[in-house]
Each structure stands twice: as C-alpha cells, then as structure tokens.
N, C-alpha and C positions, 0 to 999 in steps of 0.2 A: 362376553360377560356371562353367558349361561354356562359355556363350558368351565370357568373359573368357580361357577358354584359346583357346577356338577361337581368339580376336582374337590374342593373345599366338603361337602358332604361326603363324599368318597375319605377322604383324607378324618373328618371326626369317626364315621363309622369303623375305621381301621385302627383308631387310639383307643376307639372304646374298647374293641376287640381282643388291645392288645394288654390291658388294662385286666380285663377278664382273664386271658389265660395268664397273666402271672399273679394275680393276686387272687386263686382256685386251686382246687386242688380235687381229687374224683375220688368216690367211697368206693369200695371194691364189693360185691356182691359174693357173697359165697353160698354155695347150693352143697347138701348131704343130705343120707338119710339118718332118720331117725333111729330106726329099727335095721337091723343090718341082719337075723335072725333067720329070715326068708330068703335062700341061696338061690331056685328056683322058678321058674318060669310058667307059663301057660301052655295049655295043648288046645291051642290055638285053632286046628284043623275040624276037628266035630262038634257040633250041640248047635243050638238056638242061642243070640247074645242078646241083651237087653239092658240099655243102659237107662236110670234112672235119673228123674230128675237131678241136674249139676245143683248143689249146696257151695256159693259164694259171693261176694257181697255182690251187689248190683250192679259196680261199673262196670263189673268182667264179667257178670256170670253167663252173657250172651256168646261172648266171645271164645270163653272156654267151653262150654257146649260146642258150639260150632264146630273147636279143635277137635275137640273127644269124637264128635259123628266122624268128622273125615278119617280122623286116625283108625279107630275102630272099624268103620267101613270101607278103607282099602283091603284091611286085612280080612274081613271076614264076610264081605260082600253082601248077599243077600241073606246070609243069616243072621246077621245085627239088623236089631230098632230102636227105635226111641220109643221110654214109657208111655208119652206122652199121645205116640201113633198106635198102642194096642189097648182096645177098647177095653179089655179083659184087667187090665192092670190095675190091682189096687194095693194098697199099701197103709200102713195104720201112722197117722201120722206120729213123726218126734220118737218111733220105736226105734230101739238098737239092734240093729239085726245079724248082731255079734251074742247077743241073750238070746235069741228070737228063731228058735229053728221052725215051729209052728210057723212064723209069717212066712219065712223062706219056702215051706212046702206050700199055704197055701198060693205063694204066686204062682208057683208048680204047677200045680194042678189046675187055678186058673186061665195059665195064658198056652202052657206045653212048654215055655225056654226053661232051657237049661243051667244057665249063665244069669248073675245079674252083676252087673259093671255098678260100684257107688264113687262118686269122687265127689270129695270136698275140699273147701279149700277157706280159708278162715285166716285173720291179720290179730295176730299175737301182739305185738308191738307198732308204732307207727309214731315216731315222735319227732321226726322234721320230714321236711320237705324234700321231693327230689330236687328242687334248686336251694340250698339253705342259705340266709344272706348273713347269719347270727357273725356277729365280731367273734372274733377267735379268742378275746379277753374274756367275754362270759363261754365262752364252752367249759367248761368247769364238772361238770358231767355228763359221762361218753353216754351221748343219745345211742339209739338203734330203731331200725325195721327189722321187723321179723313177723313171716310170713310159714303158716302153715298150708300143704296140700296131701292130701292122704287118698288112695286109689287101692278099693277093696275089690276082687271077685267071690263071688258066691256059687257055692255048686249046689243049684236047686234040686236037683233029683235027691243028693243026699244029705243035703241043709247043713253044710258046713262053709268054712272059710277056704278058699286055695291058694288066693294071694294078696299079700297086703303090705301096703310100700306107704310110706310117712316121709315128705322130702320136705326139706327146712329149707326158707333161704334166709338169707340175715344181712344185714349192711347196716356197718357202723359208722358214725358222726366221725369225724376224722381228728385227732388231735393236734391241732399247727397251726400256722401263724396265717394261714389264708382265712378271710374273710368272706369266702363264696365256695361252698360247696355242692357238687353235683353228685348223685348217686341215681339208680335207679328207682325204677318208681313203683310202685304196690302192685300194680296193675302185671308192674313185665317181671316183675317177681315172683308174683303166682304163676303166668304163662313159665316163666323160667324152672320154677321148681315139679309141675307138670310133663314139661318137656322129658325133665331128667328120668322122672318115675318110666315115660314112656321108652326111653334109649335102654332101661333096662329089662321091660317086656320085649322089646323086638330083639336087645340081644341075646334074652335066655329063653326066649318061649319056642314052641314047635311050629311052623307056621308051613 
C-alpha cells in the first residue's frame, strides 16, 4: 500500500512536470555594451587600487561587492582595498566624479592610491517575474527587464577617466502561446552584465 502511494505521488509530480515543460517557454537574456568607444584596457601592473563603495539595489549589492574584491584582488593582490578598510577615505556624497577632478585629487592626496575602481549597477526596467504565469491572451504588450551596470576607473594622480564600460542586459516577455514563462532574474542579470564588463578588462588589460 505505501509503495502504491509512493508510485501514485511520484506518478502526479511527473504530470505536473510534464505539464510545465510544455506549456513554457524561456526568455533569452542578452548582455552588450552600451558604449563601445573605449577600445582599451588597464595597466593593471603599477599603482595603489581602491575600490569604492558598490552603488546597487540591496538584494545584490552584498553579493556584487564580494565579486568586485575577489576579482580585483586576485589581480592586483596587496595593492587593492576596499573604501571602506582606509580610514583616510572620504568622498562628498551624490558627486559626479566624471565633473569632479578636485574630489578625485583630493582622494590623492588623502589616502596615496592611485586608482579608484566606481561600479554601479541600477534596474532600468522590471515588469514581470523570473517565473511569469500571465495567459498568453493578455500579453498584448512586450514586457521587458532591463538592467544597467557601469564599471568606471579613475587615474587619481592625474584626475581623469581611463576606463569606462556600460553593460546592458535585457530580457523580453516572450510572444506565444505558453502560459508560463521563465527568464532570468534581476539579481543574475546584474551579476551577468558585471561579469561581461570584467571578460573585457582581463582580456584587454596588461596584467
């Protein structure tokens, strides 16, 4: 008798399953940059690097930190920190520091780095779900995600820009007769569009 349920739960979990993959369909994520302008890489080898507080929503912004240290600190070992570990560091809040070569020198001259690392990362778009259940009869207008990350360097000795990379990712509602669609999620969209900006410093920079 127990085995007959077993079989019998085993048996609806595998209808509902089957249920799912054909009435689904999956939103395709695409990742580019924005600015395509900046051919160029980093010289990755000399200076002091310093990265500043991560700018992105709350559920990831732990998580993307975390990435940026490792990333950063395999490559550049003991001459990367975090803002947050130099006492010296200060910054005027909400400034552009794309206008702002004053703050850039005075971090200079406050802390000694060289380098300051900015990533942000910010949700342009978000108007379904990564699981969406909407009928296929009202999709009537093509939803989308769309997620911005942007990763600027700064050369503090001479307060200017050296690199700046704008990666898009996007993922559209799907137009078709499935009633369940899956797509990724905000969260692996910023990590995804992050990722790309960094495949392009490792593969153009001097290291």
């Amino acid at each position: 008798m127990i085995k007959n349920k077993k079989l019998c739960f085993v048996c609806r979990i595998t209808g509902v399953l089957f249920i799912l993959i054909f009435t689904s369909s999956c939103s395709i994520t695409n990742y580019y940059f924005e600015n395509s302008e900046m051919r160029t890489g980093l010289n990755l080898t000399t200076g002091k690097w310093i990265l500043k507080e991560v700018v992105a929503p709350n559920e990831i912004k732990q998580k993307l930190s975390q990435l940026a240290k490792d990333d950063f600190s395999k490559i550049l070992d003991s001459r990367f920190s975090l803002a947050k570990d130099v006492k010296e560091f200060l910054i005027t809040p909400g400034i552009d520091l794309n206008k702002s070569p004053s703050e850039l020198a005075k971090i200079n001259k406050t802390t000694g780095y060289n380098y300051l690392i900015d990533i942000r990362a910010k949700v342009i778009k978000n108007e379904f779900n990564a699981v969406d259940f909407t009928n296929h009869k009202f999709k009537k207008d093509l939803k989308e995600k769309k997620i911005l990350v942007e990763l600027n360097v700064y050369d503090l000795d001479n307060q200017f820009l050296v690199y700046s990379k704008k990666a898009i990712a996007i993922s559209k509602l799907k137009q078709d007769n499935d009633d369940i669609n899956f797509s990724s999620s905000i969260n692996t969209m910023i990590l995804g569009a992050y990722k790309k900006i960094m495949k392009d410093i490792n593969k153009k920079s001097i290291k």
